[in-house]
N, C-alpha and C positions, 0 to 999 in steps of 0.2 A: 389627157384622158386616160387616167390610171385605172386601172381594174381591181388592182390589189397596193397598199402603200408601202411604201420602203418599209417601213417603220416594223407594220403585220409582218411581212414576208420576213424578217429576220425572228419573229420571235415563233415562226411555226414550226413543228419538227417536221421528221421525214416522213410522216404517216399521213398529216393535214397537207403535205407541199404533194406530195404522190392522189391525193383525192381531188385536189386543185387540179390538178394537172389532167384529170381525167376529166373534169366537169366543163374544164376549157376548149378540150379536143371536142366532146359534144359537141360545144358550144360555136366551133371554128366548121364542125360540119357541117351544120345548118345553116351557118354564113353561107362556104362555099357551094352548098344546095340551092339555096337561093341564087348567086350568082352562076348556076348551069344550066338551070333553067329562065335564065333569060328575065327572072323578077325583078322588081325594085330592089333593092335591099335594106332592111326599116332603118341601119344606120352605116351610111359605105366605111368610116373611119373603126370603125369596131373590129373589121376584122384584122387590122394592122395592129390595134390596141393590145388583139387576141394572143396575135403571133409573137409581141413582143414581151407579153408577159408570159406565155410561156417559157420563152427564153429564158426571162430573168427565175424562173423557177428552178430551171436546170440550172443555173448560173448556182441558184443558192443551195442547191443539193449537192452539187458537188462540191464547195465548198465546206458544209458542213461536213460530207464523208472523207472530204482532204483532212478535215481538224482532226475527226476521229483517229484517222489511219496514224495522226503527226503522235495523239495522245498513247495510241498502241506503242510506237515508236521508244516513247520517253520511257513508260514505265519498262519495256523491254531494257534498256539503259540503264536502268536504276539498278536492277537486276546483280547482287553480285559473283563476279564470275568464279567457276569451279575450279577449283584446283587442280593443274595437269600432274599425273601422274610423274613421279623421279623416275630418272633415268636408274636402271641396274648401276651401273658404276656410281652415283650419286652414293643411290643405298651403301652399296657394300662400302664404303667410305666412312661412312656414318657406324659401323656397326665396326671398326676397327681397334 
């Protein structure tokens, strides 16, 4: 009893996964409203559906911002590096 499919969830970014996420908690409130005040509840497995796709939402967010943080990474890498300055004795060697 999927709420969202593998499939969606990887192709949403972090603005539709953060909208999700909130539409969900709604949605998990009025479950657990339901279940404090002592109702039926229109479907009891729902809210275990609710809690678990939550998860898997954070599950994909953070992964997505793992990739970003690895992609920062590379291009810092690529980056080529400065020339340290010679030592005085180097110079004065060179200027002989």
């Amino acid at each position: 009893m999927a709420i969202i499919k593998k499939s969606e969830l990887k192709q949403m970014n972090e603005v539709q996964i953060t909208g999700k996420l909130e539409e969900l908690y709604k949605e998990l409130l009025r479950a657990n409203a339901q279940r404090a005040t002592n109702t039926p509840p229109e479907n009891p497995g729902r809210v275990k559906a609710i809690r678990r796709t939550i998860s898997k939402l954070y599950t994909i967010l953070n992964q997505k911002k793992k990739q970003m943080q690895d992609k920062i990474e590379v291009k810092r890498e690529e980056k080529p590096e400065k020339v340290k300055k010679q030592s005085r004795e180097v110079r004065s060697k060179k200027h002989e």
